[in-house]
N, C-alpha and C positions, 0 to 999 in steps of 0.2 A: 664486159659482157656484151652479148651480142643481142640475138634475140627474144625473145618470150622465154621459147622452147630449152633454151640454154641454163634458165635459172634454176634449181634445183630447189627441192619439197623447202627445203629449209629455209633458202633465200625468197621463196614464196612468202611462207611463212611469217619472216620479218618484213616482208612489206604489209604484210593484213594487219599484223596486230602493231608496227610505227603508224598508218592510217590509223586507226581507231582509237589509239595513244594522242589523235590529234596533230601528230607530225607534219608538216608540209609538206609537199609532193616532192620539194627540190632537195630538202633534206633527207625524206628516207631514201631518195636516189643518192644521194651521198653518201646515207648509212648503208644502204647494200651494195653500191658498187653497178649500177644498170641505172639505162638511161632511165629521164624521166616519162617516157610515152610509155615503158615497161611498166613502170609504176601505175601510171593511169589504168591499163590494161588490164594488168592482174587483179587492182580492186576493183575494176568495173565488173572484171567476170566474175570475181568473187561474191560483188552485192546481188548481181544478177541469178547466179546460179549455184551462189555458194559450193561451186570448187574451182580449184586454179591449175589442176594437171593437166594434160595436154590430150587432146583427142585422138591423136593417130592411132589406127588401130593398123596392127601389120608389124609394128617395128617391135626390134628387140630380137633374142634368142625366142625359136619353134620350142612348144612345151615340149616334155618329153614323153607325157602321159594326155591323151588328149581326155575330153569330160567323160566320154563311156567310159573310157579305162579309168579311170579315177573312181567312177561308182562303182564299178566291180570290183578296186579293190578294195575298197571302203569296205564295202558288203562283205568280202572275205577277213579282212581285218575284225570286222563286229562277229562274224560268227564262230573263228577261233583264236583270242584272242592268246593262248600262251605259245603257239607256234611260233618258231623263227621267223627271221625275215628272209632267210635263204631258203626253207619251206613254204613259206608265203610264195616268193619269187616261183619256184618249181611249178606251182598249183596257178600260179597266175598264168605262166606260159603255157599251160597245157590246155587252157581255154578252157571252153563251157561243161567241155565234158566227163572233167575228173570230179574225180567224186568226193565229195566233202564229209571225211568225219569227223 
């Protein structure tokens, strides 16, 4: 394992709760497989700020629905709720100005 950023929720995970287990720094680096300054690290940020994911913001896959879209279709989902989803879609793309009944 390489960096911080590298370890996943999981292997996160098992370093918070070998630390609080009482484990040694050199052993839970042993039990998960990352060095020891990883170890120091993630339970420093963890006592500190109680979380251990990673700050970048930027990376990853672009959503596909940015937040307005998402509340507008929430708000169409809440107002007819036995429509389709392929009638939902139709009434989404036609924007503000189809008519809801």
């Amino acid at each position: 394992m390489g960096k911080v950023a590298d370890l996943s929720e999981f292997h996160r995970g098992r370093i918070i709760m070998a630390r609080r287990l009482g484990t040694s720094i050199t052993e839970t680096a042993r039990l998960v497989g990352c060095s020891r300054s990883a170890v120091v690290r993630i339970h420093a940020k963890w006592i500190n700020d109680a979380d251990t994911s990673s700050r970048r913001q930027g990376v990853g896959r672009p959503r596909l629905i940015k937040e307005k879209g998402r509340r507008t279709l929430s708000r169409l989902v809440k107002q007819s709720r036995r429509q389709t989803v392929a009638q939902l879609t139709v009434q989404y793309n036609a924007g503000p100005s189809a008519s809801v009944s």
